[in-house]
C-alpha positions as CSV (number, residue, x, y, z in Angstrom):
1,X,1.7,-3.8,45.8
2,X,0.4,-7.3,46.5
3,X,-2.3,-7.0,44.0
4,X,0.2,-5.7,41.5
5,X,2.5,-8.6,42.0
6,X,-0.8,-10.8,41.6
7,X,-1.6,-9.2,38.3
8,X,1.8,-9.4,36.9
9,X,2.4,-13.5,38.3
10,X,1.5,-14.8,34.9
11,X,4.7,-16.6,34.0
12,X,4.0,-20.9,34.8
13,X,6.9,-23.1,36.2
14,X,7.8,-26.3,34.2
15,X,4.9,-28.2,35.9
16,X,2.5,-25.9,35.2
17,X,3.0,-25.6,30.9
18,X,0.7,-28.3,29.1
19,X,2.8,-30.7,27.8
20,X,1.3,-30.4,24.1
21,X,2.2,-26.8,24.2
22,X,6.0,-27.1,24.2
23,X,8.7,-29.2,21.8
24,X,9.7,-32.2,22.4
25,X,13.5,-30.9,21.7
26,X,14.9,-28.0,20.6
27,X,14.7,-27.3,17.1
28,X,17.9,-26.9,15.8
29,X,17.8,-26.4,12.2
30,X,20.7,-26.1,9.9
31,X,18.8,-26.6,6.8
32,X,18.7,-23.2,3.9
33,X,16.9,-23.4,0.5
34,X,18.8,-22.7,-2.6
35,X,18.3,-23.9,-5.7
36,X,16.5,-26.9,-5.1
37,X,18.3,-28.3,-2.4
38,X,18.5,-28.2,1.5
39,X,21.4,-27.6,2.1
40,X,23.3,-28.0,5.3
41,X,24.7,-25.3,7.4
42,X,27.5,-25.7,10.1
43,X,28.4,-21.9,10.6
44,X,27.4,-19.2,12.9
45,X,23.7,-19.9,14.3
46,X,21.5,-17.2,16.0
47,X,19.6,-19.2,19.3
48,X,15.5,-18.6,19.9
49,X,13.8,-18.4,22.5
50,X,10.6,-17.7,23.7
51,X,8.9,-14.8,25.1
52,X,7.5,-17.3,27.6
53,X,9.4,-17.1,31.1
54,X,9.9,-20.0,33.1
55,X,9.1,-19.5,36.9
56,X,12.0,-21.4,39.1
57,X,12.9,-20.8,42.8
58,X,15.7,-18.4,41.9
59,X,13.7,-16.2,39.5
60,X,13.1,-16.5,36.0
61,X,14.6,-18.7,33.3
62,X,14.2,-18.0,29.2
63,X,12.4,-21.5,27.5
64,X,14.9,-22.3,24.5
65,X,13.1,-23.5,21.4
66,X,16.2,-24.1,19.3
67,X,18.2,-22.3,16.3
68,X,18.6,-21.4,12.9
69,X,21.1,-20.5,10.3
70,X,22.9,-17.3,10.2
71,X,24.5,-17.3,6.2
72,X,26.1,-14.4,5.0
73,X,26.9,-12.8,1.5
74,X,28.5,-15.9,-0.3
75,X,25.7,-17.9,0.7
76,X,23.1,-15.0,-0.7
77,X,24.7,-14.6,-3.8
78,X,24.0,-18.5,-4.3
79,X,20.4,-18.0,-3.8
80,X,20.4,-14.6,-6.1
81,X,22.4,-17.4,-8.8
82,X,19.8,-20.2,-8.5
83,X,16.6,-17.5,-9.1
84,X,18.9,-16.1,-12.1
85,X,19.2,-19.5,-13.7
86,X,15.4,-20.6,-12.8
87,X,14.0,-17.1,-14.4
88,X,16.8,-17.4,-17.3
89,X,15.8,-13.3,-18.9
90,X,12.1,-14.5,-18.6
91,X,12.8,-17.8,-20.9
92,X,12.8,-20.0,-17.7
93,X,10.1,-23.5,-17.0
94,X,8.3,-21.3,-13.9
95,X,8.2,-17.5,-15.8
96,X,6.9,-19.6,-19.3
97,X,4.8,-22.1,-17.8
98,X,0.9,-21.8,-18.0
99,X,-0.5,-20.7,-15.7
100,X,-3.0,-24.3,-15.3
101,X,0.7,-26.4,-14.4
102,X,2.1,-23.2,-12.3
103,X,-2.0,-23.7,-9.9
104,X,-1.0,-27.3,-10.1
105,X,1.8,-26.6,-8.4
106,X,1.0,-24.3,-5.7
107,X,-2.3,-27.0,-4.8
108,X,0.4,-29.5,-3.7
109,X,2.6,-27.3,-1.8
110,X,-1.1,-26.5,0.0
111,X,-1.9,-29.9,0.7
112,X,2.0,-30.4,1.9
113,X,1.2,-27.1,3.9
114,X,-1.5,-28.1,5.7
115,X,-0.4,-31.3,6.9
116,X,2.2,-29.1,9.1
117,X,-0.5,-27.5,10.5
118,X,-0.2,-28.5,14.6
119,X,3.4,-27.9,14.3
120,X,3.6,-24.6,12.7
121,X,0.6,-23.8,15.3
122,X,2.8,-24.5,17.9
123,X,6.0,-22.5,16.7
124,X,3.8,-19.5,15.8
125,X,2.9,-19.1,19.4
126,X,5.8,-19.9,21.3
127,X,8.2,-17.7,19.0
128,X,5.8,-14.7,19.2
129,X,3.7,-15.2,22.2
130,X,0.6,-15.0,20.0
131,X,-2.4,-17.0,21.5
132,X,-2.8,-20.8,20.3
133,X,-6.6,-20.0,19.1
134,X,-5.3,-16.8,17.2
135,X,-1.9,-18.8,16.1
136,X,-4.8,-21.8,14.5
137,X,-6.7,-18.8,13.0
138,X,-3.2,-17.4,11.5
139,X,-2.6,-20.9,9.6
140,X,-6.2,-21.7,8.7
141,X,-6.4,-17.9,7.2
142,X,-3.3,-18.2,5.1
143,X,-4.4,-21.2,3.5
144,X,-7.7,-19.9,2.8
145,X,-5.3,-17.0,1.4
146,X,-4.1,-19.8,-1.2
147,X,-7.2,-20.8,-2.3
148,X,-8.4,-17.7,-3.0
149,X,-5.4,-16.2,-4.7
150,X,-5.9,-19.7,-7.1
151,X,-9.1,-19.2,-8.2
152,X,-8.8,-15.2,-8.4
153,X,-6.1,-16.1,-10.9
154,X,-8.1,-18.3,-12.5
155,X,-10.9,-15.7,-13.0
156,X,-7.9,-13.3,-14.2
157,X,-6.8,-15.9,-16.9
158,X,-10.2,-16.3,-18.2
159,X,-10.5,-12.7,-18.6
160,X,-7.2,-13.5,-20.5
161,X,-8.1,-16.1,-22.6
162,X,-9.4,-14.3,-26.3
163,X,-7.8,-12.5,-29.0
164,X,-9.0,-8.7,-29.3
165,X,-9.1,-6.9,-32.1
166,X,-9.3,-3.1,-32.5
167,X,-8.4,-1.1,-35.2
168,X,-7.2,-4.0,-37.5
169,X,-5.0,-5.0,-35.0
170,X,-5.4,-8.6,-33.1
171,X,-3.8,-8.6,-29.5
172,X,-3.7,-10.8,-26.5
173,X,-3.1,-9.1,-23.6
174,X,-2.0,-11.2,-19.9
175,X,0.2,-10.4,-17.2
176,X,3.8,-11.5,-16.8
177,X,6.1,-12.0,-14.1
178,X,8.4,-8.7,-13.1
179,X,11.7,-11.1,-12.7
180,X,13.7,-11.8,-9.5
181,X,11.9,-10.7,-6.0
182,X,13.1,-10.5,-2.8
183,X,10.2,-11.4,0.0
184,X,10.3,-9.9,3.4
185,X,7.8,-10.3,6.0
186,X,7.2,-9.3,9.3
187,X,7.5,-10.6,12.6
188,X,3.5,-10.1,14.0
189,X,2.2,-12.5,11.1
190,X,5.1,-14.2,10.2
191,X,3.2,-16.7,8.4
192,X,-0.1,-15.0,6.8
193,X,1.1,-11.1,5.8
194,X,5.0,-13.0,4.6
195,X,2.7,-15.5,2.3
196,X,0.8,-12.6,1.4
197,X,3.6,-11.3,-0.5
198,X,5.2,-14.9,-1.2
199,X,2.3,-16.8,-2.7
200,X,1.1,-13.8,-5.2
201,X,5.0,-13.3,-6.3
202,X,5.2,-17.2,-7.0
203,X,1.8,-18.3,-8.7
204,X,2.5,-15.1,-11.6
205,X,5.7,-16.9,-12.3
206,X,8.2,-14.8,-10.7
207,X,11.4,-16.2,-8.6
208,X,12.0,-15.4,-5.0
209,X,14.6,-15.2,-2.1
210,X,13.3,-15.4,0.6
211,X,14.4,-14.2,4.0
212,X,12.2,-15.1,7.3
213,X,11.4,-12.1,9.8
214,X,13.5,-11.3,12.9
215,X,11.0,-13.7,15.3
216,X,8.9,-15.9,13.8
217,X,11.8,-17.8,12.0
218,X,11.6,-21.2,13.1
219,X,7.4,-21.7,11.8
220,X,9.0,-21.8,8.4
221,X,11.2,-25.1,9.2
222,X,8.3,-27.4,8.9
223,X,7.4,-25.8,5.1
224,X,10.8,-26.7,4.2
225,X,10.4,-29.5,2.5
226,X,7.0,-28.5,0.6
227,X,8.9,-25.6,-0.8
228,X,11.8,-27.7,-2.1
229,X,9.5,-30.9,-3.6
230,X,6.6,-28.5,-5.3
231,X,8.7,-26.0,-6.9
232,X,11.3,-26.1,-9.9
233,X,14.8,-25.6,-8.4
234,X,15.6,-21.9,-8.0
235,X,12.1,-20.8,-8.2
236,X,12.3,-20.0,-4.2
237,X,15.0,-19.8,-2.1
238,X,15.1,-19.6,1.4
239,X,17.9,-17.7,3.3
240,X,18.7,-16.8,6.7
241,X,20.5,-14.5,9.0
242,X,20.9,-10.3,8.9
243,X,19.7,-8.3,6.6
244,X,22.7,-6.0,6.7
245,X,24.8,-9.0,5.5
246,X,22.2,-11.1,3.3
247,X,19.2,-8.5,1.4
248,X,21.1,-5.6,1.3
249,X,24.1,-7.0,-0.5
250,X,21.5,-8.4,-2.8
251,X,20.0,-5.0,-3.5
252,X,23.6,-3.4,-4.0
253,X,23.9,-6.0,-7.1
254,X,21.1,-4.0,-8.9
255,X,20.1,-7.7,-10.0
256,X,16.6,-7.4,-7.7
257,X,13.8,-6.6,-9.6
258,X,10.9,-6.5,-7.1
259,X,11.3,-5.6,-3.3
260,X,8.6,-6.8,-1.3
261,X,8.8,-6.1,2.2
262,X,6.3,-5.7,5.6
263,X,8.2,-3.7,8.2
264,X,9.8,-0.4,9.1
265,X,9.7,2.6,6.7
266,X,13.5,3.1,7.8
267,X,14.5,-0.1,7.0
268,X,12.8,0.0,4.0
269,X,14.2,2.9,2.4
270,X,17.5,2.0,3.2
271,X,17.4,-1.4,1.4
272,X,15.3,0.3,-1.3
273,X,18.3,2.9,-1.4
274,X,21.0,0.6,-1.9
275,X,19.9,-0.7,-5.4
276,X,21.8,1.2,-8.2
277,X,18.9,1.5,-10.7
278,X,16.4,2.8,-8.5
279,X,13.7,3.4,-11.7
280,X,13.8,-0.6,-12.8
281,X,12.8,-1.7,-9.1
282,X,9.5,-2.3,-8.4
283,X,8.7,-2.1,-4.6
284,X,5.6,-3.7,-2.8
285,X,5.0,-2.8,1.0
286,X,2.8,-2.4,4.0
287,X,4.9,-0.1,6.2
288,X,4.4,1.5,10.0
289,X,0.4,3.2,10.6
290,X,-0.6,4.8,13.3
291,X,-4.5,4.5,12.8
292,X,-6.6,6.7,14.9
293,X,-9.9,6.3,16.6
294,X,-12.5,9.4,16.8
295,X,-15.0,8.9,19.3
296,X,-17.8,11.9,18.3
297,X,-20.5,12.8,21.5
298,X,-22.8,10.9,20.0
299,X,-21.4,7.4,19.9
300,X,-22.7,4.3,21.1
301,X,-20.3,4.5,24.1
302,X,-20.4,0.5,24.8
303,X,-19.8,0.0,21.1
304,X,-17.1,2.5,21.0
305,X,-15.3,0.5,23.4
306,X,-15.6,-2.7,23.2
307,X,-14.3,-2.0,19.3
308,X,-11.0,0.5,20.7
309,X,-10.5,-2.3,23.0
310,X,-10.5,-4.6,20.3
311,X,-8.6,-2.5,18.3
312,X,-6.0,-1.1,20.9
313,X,-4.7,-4.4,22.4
314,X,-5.7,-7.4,20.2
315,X,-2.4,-9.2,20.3
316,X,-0.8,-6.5,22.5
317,X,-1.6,-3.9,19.5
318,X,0.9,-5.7,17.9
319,X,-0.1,-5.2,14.5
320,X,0.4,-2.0,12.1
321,X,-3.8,-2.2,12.0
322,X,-3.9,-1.7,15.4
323,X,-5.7,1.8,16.5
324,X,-2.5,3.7,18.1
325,X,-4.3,6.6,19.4
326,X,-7.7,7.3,20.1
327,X,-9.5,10.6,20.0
328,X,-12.3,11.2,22.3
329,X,-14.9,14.3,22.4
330,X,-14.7,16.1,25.4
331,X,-18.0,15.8,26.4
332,X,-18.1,12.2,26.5
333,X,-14.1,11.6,27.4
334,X,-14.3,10.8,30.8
335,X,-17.2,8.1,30.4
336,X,-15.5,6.7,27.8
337,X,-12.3,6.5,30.0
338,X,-14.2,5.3,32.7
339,X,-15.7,2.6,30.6
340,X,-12.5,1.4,28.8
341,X,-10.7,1.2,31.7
342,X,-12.8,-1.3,33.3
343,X,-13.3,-3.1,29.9
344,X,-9.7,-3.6,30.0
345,X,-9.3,-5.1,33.7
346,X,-11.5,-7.8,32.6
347,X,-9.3,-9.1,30.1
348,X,-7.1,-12.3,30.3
349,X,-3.7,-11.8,30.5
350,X,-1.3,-14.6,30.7
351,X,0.5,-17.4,28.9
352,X,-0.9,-17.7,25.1
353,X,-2.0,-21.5,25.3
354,X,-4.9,-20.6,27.7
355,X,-8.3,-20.0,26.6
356,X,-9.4,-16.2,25.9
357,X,-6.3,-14.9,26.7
358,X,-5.7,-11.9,25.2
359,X,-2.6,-9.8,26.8
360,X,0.7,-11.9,26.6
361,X,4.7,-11.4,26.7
362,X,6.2,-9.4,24.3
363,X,8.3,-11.2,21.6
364,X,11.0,-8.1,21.1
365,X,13.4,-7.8,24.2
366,X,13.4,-4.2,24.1
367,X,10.1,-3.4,23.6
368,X,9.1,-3.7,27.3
369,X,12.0,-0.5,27.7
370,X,10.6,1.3,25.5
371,X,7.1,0.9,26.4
372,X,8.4,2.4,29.6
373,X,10.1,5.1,27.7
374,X,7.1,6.6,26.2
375,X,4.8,6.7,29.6
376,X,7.6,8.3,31.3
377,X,7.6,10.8,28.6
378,X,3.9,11.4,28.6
379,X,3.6,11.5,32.2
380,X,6.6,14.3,32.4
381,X,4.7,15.8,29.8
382,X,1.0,16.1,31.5
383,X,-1.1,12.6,30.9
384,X,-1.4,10.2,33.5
385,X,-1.5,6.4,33.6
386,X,-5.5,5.9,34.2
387,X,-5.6,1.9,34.8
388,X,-4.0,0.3,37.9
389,X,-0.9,-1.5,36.8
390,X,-0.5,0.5,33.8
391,X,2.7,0.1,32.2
392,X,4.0,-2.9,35.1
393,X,6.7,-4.8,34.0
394,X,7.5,-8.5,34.6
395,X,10.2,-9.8,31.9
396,X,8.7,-10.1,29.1
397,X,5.2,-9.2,30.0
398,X,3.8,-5.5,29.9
399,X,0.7,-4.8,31.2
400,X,-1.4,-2.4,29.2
401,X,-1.0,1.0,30.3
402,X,-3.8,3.8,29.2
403,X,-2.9,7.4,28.8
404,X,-5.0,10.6,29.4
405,X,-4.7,13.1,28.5
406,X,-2.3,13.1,25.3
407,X,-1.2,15.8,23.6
408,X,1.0,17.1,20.6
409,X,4.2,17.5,22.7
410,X,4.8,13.6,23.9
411,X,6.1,11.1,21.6
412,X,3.3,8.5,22.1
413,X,1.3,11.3,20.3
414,X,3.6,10.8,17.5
415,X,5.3,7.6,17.3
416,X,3.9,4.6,16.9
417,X,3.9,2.1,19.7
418,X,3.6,-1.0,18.6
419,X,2.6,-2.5,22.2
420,X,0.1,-2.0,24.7
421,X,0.6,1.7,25.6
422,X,-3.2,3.3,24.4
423,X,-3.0,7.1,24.2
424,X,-6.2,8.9,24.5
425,X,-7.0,12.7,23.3
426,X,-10.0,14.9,24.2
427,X,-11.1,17.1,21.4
428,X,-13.5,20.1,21.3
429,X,-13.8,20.7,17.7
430,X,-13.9,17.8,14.8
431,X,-10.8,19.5,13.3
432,X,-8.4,18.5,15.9
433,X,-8.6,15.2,15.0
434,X,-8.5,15.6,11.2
435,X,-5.4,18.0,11.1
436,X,-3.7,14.6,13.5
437,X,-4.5,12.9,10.1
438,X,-3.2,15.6,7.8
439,X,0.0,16.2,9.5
440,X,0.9,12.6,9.9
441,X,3.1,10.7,7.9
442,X,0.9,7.7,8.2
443,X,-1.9,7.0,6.4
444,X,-3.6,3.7,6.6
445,X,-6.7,3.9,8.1
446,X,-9.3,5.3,11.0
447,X,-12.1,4.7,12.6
448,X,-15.2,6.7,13.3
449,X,-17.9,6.3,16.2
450,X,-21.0,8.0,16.1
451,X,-25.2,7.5,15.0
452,X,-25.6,10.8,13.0
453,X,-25.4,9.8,9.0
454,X,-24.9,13.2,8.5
455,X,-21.9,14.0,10.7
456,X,-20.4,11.0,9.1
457,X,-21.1,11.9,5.7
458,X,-19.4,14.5,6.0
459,X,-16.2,13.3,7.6
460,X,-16.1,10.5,5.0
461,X,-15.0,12.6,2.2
462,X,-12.3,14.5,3.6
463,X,-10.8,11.3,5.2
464,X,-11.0,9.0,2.3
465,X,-8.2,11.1,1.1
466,X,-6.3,11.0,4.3
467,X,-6.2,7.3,4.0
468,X,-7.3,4.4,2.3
469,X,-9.8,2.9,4.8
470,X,-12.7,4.8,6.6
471,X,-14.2,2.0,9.1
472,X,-17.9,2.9,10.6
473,X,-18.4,1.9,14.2
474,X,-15.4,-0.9,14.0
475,X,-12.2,-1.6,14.5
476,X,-9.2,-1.2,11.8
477,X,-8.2,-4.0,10.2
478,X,-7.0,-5.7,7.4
479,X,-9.6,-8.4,6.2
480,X,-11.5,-9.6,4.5
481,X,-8.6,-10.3,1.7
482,X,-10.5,-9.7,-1.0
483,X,-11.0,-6.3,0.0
484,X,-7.6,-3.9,-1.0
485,X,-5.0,-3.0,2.0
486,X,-2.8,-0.5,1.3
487,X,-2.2,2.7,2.5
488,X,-0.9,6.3,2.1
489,X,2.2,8.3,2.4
490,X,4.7,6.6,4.4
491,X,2.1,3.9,5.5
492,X,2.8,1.5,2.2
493,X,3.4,1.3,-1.6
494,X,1.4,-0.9,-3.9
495,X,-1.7,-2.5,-2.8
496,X,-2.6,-6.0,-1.2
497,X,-5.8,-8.0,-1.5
498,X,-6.3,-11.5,-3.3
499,X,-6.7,-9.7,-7.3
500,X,-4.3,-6.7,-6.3
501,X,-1.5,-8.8,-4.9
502,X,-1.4,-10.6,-8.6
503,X,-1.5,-7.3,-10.6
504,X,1.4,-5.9,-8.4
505,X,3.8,-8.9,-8.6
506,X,2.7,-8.5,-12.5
507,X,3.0,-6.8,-15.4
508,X,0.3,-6.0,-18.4
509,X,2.2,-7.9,-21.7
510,X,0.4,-8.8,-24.9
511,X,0.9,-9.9,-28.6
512,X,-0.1,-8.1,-31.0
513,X,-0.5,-8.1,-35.0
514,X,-1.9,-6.3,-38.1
515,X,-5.2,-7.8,-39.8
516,X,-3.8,-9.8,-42.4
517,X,-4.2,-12.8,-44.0
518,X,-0.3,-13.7,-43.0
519,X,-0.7,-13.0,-39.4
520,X,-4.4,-14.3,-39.6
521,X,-2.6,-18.1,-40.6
522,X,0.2,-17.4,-38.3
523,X,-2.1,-16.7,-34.8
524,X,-4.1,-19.3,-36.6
525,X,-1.6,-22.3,-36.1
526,X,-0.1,-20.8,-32.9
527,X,-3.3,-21.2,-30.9
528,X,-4.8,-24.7,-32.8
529,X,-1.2,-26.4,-32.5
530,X,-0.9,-25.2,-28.8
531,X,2.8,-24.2,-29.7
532,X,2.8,-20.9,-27.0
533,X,1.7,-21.2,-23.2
534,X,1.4,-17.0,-23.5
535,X,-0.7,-17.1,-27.2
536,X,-3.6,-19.0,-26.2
537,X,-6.9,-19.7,-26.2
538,X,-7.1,-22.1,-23.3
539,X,-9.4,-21.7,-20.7
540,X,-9.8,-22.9,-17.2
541,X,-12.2,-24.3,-15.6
C-alpha cells in the first residue's frame, strides 16, 4: 500500500508548480466571433479547470483557469447569418477571390498565430494535461500544417492554370468552395486535428462556424484576434457553448453545407441526422478506431514493445491512433508481457510541465470511472491486471493498467478505451486476429511485428482492405501530413492529408466552350484583361 500511495502522489501543492507553468489570472473570456466582430457576452458561462490537482492539508483542490461563453440558438443563427452574407450563393469577396489574395491572407493570420505561441502552449497543457514538450510540438506542427497546405495549394493552382482543349471544346477546370461549413474538432488535439479541418475549409474559399471542443476551449482565446483582423467579416465565426443548443440547431436549418467534425460516431450521426436534405451535405470526419497490434513469434520482441508502448499510452492513449488492443502469439505472449510490463514501470508519470513525462491526469471527469468500469469487467470476465498499480486511482490521475488475457466476451475487447487501460490477446492461429479486424466496426489502421517478408506479404493484402493503414514494425499514427488519414467503416468519411484536405473541402468546377472564333475572342479578352479570378491564366510562383 505504501508503495502504491507513492506511485499515485503525483499531484504538487501551490509551492511546488513552476511559476511559468500557470496563469497569471484566470482567463475569463466573454469574447464570440461573428461576423467580423468580437463581440461581448454577459450570459451563462461554463468554468474550466484543470485536470491538474492541487495538493493542500485537507486533500485536493481543482486549479481554475477561467471561463468561456456559453451562447445559445439566437446567438448561432447570427453566426449562420454573417457566413450567409460573406459566401452571398458563391458571389461573395472570400468564395471569388484568387486564390494568390485568399494565401495572402492565411500568411498573416500565421504570422499573428505564431506570436501566441507560449500562451497557447501553456493553455494546451493545462486544459488537457498534455505534456509541455508534446503541447510545443502540437503548435509548431500545426503551423507547419499551414505552410504546407499553402504551398500544396499553390502546386494545385498551377496544375490549374491552362486552358484544355479536347474535342473542340476549351475548358478550365479548378476547384470551388462547397458553401457554408461547420468545423468541429476534438478535444485530444484541440489545436492541430481542429485546424486540420479549419485551415483546408478556409484557404478553398469556403465560410465557417466554428465551435471549439468540449476541453481545449480556452487555447483558442489568444487566436481571437488573428481570426477577426486577417479574414473578411463572416468568413469565420467563432461560437461557443453545447452542441445540443448551438450545431445541431444549425444543421436542423438545412442551410449547412459541409459538416466537418473529429469525435464520436454517435454524436456524429446524430448531428448529421438532423439536417433535412441529407443528399446536399457533404460530411468530412475522423471518427472513433480501435487499432490493433499483432505481435507474430517472430518479432523483434524489444522492438515490439517499445513501439506498443509507444503506441498504447503516448498521451494516456488518448488519441483515436492510439493501439487499443494488442494481439500477441501464444508462443511469445508471456515474454512479451513480461517485457511490457517492466517497460511501462519505467515510465514518468506525473504533472505534464516535467521533463519526459509521459502518463498524466485525465482531462474528462468521468473517464477515470470508466476506466474502472472496464477492468472490473475484464477481471469478472477472466483477465487479470498484470502491472502493480494497474488501474489506481488518484483524482484525476489513472495509472495504466495492462490486461491479460482478453477475450471476445469483455467490453475492453470491444469498445474503445480511450485511456490507459491496454488489453492484450494470445492467439494461436493468424486468423484470430484478422477476423477481430473483419468483425469490427472500426477501421483505421494496425500494426504488424515480425522479420519474415513473407508472412508479411501475405497479411498485407488482406488487411489493406480492412483498413487504410498497414504500419511495419511501428506504431499507428497519423503523420507525416502529407501522407492520407482516413479510415474505414465507422472509423471516418473523407480523407485528410495536406492535398486531400483541399480536394474534400472542394469541388471540381470548370468553364467550358466550343471551338469557335466567337468564344476564341471571348476567352481571349477574359484572360488578357484579367476580368475573372476563376478564368485565368495566372500562375504562382
Amino acid at each position: 500500500m505504501i508503495e502504491i500511495e507513492k506511485r499515485m502522489d503525483v499531484f504538487p501543492t501551490e509551492e511546488q508548480i513552476p511559476a511559468n507553468m500557470v496563469l497569471a489570472a484566470p482567463l475569463e473570456q466573454k469574447e464570440y466571433l461573428i461576423n467580423g466582430e468580437l463581440k461581448m457576452w454577459t450570459g451563462t458561462v461554463q468554468e474550466v479547470f484543470s485536470p491538474v490537482r492541487i495538493k493542500g492539508t485537507n486533500g485536493y483542490s481543482k486549479m481554475r483557469l477561467g471561463s468561456f461563453p456559453i451562447v445559445g440558438e439566437k446567438e448561432s443563427f447570427e453566426a449562420l447569418e454573417a457566413a450567409q452574407k460573406a459566401y452571398d450563393l458563391g458571389r461573395g469577396i472570400w468564395p471569388t477571390m484568387p486564390v494568390k489574395k485568399r494565401i495572402e491572407h492565411m500568411l498573416r493570420f500565421t504570422k499573428m498565430m505564431k506570436e501566441q505561441r507560449s500562451e497557447v502552449v501553456k493553455l494546451l497543457m493545462l486544459e488537457i494535461g498534455k505534456s509541455y514538450k508534446d503541447s510545443e510540438k502540437e503548435f509548431d506542427r500545426t503551423v507547419e500544417y499551414i505552410i504546407d497546405t499553402i504551398d500544396a495549394l499553390k502546386n494545385l493552382d498551377r496544375d490549374s492554370s491552362r486552358i484544355q482543349m479536347k474535342s473542340d471544346i476549351y475548358a478550365q477546370i479548378r476547384r470551388g468552395p462547397l458553401g457554408i461549413t461547420v468545423c468541429m474538432g476534438p478535444y485530444n488535439y484541440p489545436l492541430n486535428e481542429t485546424f486540420a479541418l479549419l485551415i483546408p475549409a478556409l484557404i478553398m474559399g469556403n465560410v465557417v462556424i466554428f465551435k471549439p471542443a468540449k476541453h481545449g476551449v480556452l487555447l483558442i482565446h489568444p487566436l481571437l484576434n488573428a481570426f477577426k483582423e486577417c479574414f473578411p467579416k463572416g468568413v469565420i465565426n467563432i461560437i461557443y457553448g453545447h452542441g445540443k443548443d448551438t450545431i445541431a440547431k444549425l444543421m436542423e436549418s438545412g442551410k449547412i453545407d459541409v459538416f466537418s467534425f473529429i469525435g464520436s460516431s454517435k454524436i456524429a450521426n446524430i448531428l448529421k441526422k438532423s439536417h433535412p436534405r441529407p443528399n446536399r451535405l457533404r460530411s468530412v470526419m475522423g471518427l472513433e478506431a480501435k487499432n490493433p497490434a499483432i505481435v507474430l513469434p517472430d518479432a523483434d520482441l524489444d522492438l515490439a514493445v517499445n513501439e506498443c508502448i509507444l503506441g498504447s499510452l503516448s498521451f494516456n492513449g488518448q488519441r483515436c491512433t492510439a493501439l487499443k488492443i494488442i494481439f500477441v502469439h501464444e508462443q511469445i505472449a508471456d515474454e512479451f508481457n513480461k517485457r511490457y510490463v517492466k517497460k511501462l514501470e519505467s515510465l514518468k508519470m506525473g504533472m505534464p510541465w516535467e521533463d519526459g513525462v509521459m502518463i498524466t491526469p485525465l482531462p474528462e471527469l468521468d473517464k477515470p470511472q470508466y476506466m474502472k468500469e472496464l477492468i472490473e469487467d475484464a477481471t469478472k470476465k477472466g483477465a487479470s491486471v498484470i502491472n502493480k498499480n494497474g488501474g489506481a486511482i488518484n483524482e484525476s490521475f489513472v495509472y495504466p493498467a495492462v490486461l491479460y488475457p482478453v477475450n471476445t466476451e469483455m467490453r475492453i475487447y470491444h469498445e474503445e478505451q480511450f485511456g490507459p487501460v491496454v488489453p492484450i490477446c494470445s492467439f494461436k492461429s493468424i486468423a484470430e486476429p484478422i477476423q477481430y479486424m473483419v468483425d469490427s466496426n472500426f477501421g483505421q489502421q494496425v500494426s504488424i511485428f515480425g522479420t519474415d517478408s513473407a508472412q508479411l506479404a501475405g497479411l498485407i493484402d488482406p488487411l489493406v482492405n480492412q483498413v487504410c493503414r498497414v504500419n511495419i514494425n511501428c506504431q499507428c499514427q497519423r503523420g507525416p501530413d502529407m501522407f492520407p488519414f482516413n479510415g474505414r467503416k465507422d472509423s471516418a468519411e473523407g480523407t485528410l492529408s495536406v492535398t486531400d484536405a483541399l480536394r474534400v473541402f472542394s469541388i471540381r468546377t470548370m468553364v467550358a466552350g466550343k471551338d469557335m472564333d466567337l468564344n476564341k475572342k471571348i476567352l481571349t479578352e477574359i484572360i488578357e484583361g484579367r476580368r475573372s479570378n476563376f478564368l485565368s491564366t495566372d500562375y504562382i510562383l
